[in-house]
C-alpha positions in Angstrom: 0.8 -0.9 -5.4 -2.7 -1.8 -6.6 -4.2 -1.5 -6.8 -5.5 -3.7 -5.9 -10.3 -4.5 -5.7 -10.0 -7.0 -8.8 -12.0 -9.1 -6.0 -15.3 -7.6 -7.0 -15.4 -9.4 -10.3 -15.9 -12.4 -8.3 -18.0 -11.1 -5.7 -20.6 -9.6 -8.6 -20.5 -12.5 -10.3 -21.6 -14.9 -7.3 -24.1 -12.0 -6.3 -25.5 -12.4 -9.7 -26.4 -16.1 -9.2 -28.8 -15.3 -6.8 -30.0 -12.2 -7.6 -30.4 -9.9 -11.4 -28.4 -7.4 -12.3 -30.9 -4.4 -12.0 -29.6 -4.8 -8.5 -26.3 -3.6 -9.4 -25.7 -0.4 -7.8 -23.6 1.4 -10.8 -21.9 3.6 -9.2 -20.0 1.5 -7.3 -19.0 0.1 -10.7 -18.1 3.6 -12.0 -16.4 4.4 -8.9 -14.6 1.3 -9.0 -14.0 2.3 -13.0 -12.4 5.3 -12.3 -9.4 4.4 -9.6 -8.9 1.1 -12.0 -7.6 3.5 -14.5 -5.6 5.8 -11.6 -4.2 2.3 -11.1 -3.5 2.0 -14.1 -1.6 5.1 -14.5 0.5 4.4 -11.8 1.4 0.9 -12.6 2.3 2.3 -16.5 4.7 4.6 -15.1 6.2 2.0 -13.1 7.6 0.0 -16.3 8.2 2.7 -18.2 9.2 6.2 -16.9 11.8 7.8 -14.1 10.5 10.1 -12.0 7.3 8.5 -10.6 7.1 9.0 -6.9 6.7 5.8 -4.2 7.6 4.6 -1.5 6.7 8.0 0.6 6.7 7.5 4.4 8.5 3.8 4.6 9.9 3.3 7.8 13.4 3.0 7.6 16.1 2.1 10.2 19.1 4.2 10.1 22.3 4.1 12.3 19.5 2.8 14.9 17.4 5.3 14.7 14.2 4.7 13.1 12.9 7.6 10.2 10.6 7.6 7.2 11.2 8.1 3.8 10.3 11.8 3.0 8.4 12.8 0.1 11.0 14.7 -1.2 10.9 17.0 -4.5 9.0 16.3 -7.0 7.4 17.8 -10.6 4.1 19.2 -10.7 3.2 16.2 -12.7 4.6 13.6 -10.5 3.2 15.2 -7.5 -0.8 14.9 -9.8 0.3 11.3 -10.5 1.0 10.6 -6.9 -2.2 11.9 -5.5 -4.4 10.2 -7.8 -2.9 6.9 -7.6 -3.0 6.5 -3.5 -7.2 6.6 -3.8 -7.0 3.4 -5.5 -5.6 1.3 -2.3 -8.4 2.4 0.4 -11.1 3.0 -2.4 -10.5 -0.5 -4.0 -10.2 -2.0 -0.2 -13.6 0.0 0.9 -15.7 -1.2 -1.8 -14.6 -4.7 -1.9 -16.3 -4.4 1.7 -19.1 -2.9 1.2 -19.7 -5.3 -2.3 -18.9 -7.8 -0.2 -21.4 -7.9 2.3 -24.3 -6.6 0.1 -23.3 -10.3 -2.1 -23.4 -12.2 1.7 -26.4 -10.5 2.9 -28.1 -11.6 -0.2 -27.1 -14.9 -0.1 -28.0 -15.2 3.9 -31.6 -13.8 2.7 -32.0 -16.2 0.1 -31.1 -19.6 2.7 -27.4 -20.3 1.7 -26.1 -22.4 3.9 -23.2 -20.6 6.3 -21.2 -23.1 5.2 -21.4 -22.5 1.5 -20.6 -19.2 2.4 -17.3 -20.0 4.3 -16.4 -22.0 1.5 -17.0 -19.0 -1.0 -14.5 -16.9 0.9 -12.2 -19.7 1.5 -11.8 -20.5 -2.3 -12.0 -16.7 -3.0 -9.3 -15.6 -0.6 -6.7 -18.9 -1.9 -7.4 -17.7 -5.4 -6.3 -14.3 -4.9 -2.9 -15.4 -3.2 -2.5 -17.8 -6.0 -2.5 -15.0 -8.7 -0.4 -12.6 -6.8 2.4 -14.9 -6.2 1.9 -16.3 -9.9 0.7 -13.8 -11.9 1.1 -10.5 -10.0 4.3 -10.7 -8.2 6.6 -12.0 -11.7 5.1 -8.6 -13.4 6.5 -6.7 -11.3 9.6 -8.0 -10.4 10.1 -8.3 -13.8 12.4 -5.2 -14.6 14.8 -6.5 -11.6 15.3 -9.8 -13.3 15.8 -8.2 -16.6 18.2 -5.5 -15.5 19.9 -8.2 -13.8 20.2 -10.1 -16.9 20.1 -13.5 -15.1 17.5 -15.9 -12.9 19.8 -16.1 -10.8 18.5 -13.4 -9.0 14.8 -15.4 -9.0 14.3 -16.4 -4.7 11.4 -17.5 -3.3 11.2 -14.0 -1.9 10.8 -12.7 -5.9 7.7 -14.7 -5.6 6.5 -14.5 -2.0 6.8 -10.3 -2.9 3.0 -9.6 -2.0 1.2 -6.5 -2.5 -2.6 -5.5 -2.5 -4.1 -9.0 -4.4 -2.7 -11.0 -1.3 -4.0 -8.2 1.1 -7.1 -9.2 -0.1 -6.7 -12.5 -0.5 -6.0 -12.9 3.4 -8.4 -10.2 4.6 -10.9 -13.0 3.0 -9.6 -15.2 5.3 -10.0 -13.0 8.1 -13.5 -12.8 7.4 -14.2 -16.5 7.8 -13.9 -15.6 11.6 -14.9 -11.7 11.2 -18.3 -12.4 10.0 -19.6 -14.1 12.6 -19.4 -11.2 14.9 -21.3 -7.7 14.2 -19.6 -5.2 11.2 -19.4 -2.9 14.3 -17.6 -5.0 16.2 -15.2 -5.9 13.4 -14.9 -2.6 12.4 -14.1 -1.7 16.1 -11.4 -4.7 16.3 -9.6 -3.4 13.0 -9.6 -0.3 13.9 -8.1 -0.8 17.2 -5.4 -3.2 15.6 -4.4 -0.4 13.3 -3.6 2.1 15.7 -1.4 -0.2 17.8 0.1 -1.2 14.2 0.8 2.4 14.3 1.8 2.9 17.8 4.6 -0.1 17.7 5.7 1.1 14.2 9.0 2.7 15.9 9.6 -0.6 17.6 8.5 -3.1 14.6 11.2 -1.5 12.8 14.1 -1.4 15.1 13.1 -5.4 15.9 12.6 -6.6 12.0 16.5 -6.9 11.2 17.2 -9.0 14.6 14.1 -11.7 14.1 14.6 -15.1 12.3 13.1 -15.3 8.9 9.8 -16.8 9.9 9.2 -13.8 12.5 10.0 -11.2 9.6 7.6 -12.8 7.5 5.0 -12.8 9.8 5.8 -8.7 10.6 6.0 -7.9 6.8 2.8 -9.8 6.3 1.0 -8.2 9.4 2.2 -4.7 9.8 5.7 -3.7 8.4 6.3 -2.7 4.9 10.0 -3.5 4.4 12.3 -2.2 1.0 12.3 -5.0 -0.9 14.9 -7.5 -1.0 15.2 -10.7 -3.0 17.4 -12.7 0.2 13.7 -12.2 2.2 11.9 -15.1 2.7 8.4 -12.7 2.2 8.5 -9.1 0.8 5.2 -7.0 1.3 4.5 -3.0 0.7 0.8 -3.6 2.2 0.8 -5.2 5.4 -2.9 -6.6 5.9 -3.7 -4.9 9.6 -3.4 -1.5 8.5 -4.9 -2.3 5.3 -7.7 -4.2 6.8 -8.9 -1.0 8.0 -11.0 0.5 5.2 -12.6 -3.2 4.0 -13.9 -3.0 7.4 -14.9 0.1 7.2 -17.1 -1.0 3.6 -18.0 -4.2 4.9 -19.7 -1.7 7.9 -21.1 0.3 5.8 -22.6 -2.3 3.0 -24.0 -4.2 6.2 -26.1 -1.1 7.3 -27.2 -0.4 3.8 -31.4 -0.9 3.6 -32.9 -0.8 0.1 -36.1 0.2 1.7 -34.7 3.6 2.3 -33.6 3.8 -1.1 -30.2 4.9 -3.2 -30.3 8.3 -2.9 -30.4 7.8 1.0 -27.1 5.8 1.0 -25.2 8.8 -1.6 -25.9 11.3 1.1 -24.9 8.9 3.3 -21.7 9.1 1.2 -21.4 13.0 0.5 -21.4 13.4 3.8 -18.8 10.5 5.5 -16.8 12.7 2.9 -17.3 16.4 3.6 -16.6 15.0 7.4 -13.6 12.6 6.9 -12.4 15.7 4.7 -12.5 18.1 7.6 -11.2 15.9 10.2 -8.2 15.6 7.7 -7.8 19.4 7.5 -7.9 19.5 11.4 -5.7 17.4 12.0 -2.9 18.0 9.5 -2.8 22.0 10.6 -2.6 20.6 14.4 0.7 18.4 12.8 -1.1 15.3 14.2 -1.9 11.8 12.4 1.1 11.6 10.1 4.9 10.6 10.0 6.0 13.3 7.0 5.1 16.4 8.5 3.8 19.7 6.4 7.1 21.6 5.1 4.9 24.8 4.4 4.4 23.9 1.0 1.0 22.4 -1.4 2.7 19.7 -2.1 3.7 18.9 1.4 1.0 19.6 3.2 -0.5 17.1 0.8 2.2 14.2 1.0 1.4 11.7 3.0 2.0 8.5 4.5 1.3 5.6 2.6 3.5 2.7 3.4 2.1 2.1 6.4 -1.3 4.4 5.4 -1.3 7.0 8.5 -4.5 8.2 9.8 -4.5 11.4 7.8 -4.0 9.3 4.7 -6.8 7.5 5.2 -8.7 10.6 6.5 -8.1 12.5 3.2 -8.5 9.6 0.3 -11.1 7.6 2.1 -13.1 11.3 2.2 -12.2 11.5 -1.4 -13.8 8.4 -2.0 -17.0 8.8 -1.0 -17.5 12.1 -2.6 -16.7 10.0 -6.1 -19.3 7.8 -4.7 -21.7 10.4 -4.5 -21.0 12.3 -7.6 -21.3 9.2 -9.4 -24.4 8.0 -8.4 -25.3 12.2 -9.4 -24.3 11.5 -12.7 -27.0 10.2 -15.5 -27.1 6.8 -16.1 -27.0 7.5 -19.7 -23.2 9.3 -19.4 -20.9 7.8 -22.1 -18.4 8.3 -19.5 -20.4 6.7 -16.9 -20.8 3.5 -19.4 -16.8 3.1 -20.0 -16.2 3.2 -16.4 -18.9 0.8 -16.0 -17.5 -1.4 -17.9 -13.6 -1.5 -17.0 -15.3 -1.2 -13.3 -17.4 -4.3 -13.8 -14.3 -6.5 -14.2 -11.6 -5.4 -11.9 -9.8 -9.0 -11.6 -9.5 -9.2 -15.4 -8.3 -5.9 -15.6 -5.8 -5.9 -12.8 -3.8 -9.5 -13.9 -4.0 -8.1 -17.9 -2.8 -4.9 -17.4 0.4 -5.7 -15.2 2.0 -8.0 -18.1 0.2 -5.4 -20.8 2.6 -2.5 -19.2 5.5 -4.6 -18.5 5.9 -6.9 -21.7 6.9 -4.2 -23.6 9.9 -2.7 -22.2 10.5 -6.3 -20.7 11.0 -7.0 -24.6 12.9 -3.9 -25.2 15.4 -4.2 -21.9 14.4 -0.6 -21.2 12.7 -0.1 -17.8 12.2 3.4 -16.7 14.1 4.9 -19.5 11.0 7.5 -20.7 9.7 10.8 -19.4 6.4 10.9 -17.6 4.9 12.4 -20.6 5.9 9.4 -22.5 5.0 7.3 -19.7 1.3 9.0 -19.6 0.7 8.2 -23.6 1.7 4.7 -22.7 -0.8 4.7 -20.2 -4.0 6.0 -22.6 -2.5 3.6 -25.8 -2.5 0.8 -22.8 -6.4 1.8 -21.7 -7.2 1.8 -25.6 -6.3 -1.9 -25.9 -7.8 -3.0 -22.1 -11.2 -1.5 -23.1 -12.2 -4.1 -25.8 -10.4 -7.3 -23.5 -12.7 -5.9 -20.7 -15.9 -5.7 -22.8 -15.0 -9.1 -24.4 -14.6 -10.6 -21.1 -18.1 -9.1 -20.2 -19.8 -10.6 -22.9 -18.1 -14.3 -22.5 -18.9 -13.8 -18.6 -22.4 -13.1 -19.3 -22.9 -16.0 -22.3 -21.1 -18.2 -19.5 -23.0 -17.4 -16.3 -25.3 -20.4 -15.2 -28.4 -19.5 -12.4 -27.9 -21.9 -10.0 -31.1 -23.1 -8.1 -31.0 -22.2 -4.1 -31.3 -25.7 -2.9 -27.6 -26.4 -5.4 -25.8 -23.3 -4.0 -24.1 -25.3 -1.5 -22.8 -28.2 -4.5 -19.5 -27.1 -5.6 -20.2 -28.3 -8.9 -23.0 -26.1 -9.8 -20.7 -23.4 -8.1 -17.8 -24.1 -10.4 -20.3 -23.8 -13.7 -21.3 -20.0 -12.1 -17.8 -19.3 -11.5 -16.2 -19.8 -14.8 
């Protein structure tokens, strides 16, 4: 679920200590605005209405044989719903790449020690593990502890039930090692690991109910989404290898980013990566290739895909989709109303992501009534929940900004002085 990029409020903000903020490329931060509130959507429906689609393309084992949740039937709505909330994954996962290495590039130009830097990503990458398991994974295990109407049903796996925060929380760690080889070469490393993630998918999920406990973990964490289960030691719908992929791909593409050859260079840069990754998308679905649902003949078919693990095509299509909202938001005038609101929810994604989980869930939590609405009512719940989160983000923009110390160069590397320009 996300999604997930909630990482970038920390990566902006360390940016910031050593360099203004008219070098803030805004429309990443509309971007980023924009699949927040798919996010939103998504997790909104969650808590409160039936009918929501997930969980398309799971590997399941059945009778030995291994098969993939189909996409199944759906309502026009549902199906809208569905396709606007799977850009948020890869598009959060991209840009917390690219953002990324534009804030480490910045630092390297202005002398930061490498260590400091290490230690940046270290701290980062334990943070983010600490709020899903504490923050992140209670939300939304909530309705199966109410329902159940006892904590007895409260494991360690309830806790240990990861989803995108701790994908990016250990793709941080993988970049202690990651960075000190060339993006291409990291991109080219993911890229192969994710298609043998994809090859050994069949035999992943015929091994997974024979291992010990420690060797499920490790293949829920790595590659295997799982149907969750409170008697597993980890539970884990976003497996970092496959989703690995696409923050490679941004921390690629933020790495070969020059401001001598301007913004406008690097948005057609963007239009077209997505007119291409678009077209290699149509290819391949009509050939029947890159996918474990196959098209039915239908719209809706043709267009459900394989998230859990994300196929190729999947990736091909909303990754493509991506970078055209890239480009058309960099298009748009700086001076757009709607460009500003995005800006500002987009501009504190961490904030956003840990208040809007217990925002959705508290309610019905309260009212022991999970799921019991029509997506209608589930989509008003949605736009009364953004009405509330819009004031909370722009509060939390102001205290961050009346908060935010410039740290000298030569005290980058003190953790004190760090600690004053993180809080």
């Amino acid at each position: 679920m996300l999604n997930s990029s909630f990482v970038m409020d920390t990566n902006a903000k360390n940016s910031n200590l050593i360099a203004s903020n008219s070098s803030r490329l805004p429309f990443l931060d509309r971007t980023r605005g924009l699949i927040m509130l798919f996010m939103a959507l998504d997790h909104a429906l969650f808590f409160w209405s039936s009918g929501r689609i997930n969980n398309e393309g799971l590997p399941l084992l059945v009778k030995g044989a291994v098969t993939y949740n189909p996409f199944g039937n759906s309502s026009l709505l549902a199906y809208l719903i569905m396709v606007l909330s799977s850009i948020c994954a890869p598009g959060f996962l991209f840009i917390a790449g690219y953002v990324l290495a534009l804030s480490i590039k910045k630092r390297q130009l202005a002398g930061t020690p490498s260590s400091s830097i290490s230690h940046h990503l270290w701290r980062r990458g334990l943070l983010l593990l600490f709020l899903q398991v504490f923050i992140a994974s209670p939300a939304f295990n909530l309705p199966m502890v109410i329902q159940a109407g006892s904590l007895s049903i409260v494991t360690l796996g309830t806790f240990l039930s990861l989803s995108i925060l701790s994908t990016f929380g250990i793709s941080f760690l993988f970049l202690l090692l990651g960075r000190h080889i060339s993006p291409w070469k990291l991109f080219g490393v993911s890229g192969l690991l994710y298609l043998l993630s994809q090859l050994f998918l069949p035999s992943f999920t015929k091994s997974f109910p024979f291992n010990q406990a420690i060797e499920q973990a490790l293949q829920n964490i790595l590659v295997l989404p799982v149907p969750f289960s409170p008697v597993s030691l980890v539970n884990n719908n976003f497996p970092v290898i496959p989703w690995f992929f696409p923050m490679a791909l941004g921390w690629l593409y933020g790495h070969t980013y020059t401001e001598k050859r301007g913004v406008a260079y690097e948005a057609r840069r963007f239009a077209f990566s997505g007119v291409s990754s678009l077209a290699l998308f149509f290819i391949f679905r009509l050939a029947g290739i890159g996918d474990y649902l196959h098209a039915d003949g239908t719209l809706q078919g043709f267009f459900g895909l394989s998230k859990y693990p994300p196929s190729p095509d999947y990736f091909l299509l909303y990754l493509g989709l991506v970078f055209l909202l890239l480009f058309a938001f960099y298009k748009l005038p700086r001076s757009s109303r709607l460009g500003g609101v995005l800006e500002n929810f987009g501009r504190a994604p961490l904030f956003f992501y840990n208040t809007h989980l217990w925002l959705y869930a508290a309610v019905p939590a309260l009212m022991a009534n999970f799921n019991g609405y029509s997506l209608i009512f589930g989509v008003g719940i949605w736009l009364l929940g953004l009405i509330i989160l819009y004031p909370l983000c722009r509060g939390y923009l102001t205290w961050k900004s009346s908060n935010r110390v410039r740290i000298p160069h030569s005290r980058l590397g003190d953790p004190s002085y760090i600690w004053k320009g993180l809080r």
